[in-house]
C-alpha positions as CSV (number, residue, x, y, z in Angstrom):
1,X,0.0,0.0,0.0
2,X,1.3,3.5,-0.9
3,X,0.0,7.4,-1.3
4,X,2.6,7.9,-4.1
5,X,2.3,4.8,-7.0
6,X,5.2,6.4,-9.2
7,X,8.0,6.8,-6.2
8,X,7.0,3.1,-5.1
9,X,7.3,2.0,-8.6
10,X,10.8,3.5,-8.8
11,X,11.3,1.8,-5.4
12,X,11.2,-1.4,-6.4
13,X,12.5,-1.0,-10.3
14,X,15.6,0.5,-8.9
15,X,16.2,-2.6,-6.5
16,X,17.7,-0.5,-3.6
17,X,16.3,-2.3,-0.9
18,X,16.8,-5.7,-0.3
19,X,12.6,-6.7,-0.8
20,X,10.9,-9.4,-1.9
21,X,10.5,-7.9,-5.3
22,X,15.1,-7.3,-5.6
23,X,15.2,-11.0,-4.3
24,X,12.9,-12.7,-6.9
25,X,13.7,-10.2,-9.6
26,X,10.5,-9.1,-9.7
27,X,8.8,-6.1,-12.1
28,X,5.7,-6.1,-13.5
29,X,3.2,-4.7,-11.4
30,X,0.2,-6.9,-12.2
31,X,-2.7,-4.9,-10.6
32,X,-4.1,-1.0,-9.4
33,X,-6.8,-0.4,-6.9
34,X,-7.4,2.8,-5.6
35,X,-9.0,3.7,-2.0
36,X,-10.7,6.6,-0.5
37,X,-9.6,5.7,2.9
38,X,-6.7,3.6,4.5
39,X,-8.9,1.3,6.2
40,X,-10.8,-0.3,3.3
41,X,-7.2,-0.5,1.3
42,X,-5.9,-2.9,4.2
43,X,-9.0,-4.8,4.2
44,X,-9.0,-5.1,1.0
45,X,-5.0,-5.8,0.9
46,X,-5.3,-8.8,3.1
47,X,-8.6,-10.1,1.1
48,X,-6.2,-10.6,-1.6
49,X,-3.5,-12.2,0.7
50,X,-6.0,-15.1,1.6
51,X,-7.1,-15.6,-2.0
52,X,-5.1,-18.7,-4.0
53,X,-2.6,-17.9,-7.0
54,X,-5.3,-18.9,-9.8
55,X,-8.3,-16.8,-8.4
56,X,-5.6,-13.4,-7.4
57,X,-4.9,-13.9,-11.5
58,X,-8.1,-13.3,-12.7
C-alpha cells in the first residue's frame, strides 16, 4: 500500500532495498486499486492475501 504509486514503482525498479521484489527479480506490477480511505485499502490488501494464485490472477 502506498499514497505515491510512481515513487513506489521506482522503489522497487531501482532494486535498492533488499525486498521481496530485488530478491525474486521481480517487475511487472500486475494490478491497481485505488481507496478513499486507509482502512478499506488494508482490508482489501489482506482479502487478496487469503485468495489462491489462480483466483488473485483473474
Amino acid at each position: 500500500m502506498t499514497n505515491n504509486l510512481h515513487a513506489r514503482l521506482l522503489e522497487h525498479q531501482s532494486k535498492i532495498t533488499s525486498s521481496f521484489t530485488a530478491r525474486y527479480n521481480i517487475n511487472r506490477l500486475v494490478r491497481v486499486e485505488h481507496f478513499l480511505y486507509v482502512s478499506n485499502a488494508i482490508r482489501r490488501e489482506k482479502e487478496l492475501k487469503d485468495w489462491t494464485v489462480p483466483r488473485r490472477s483473474r
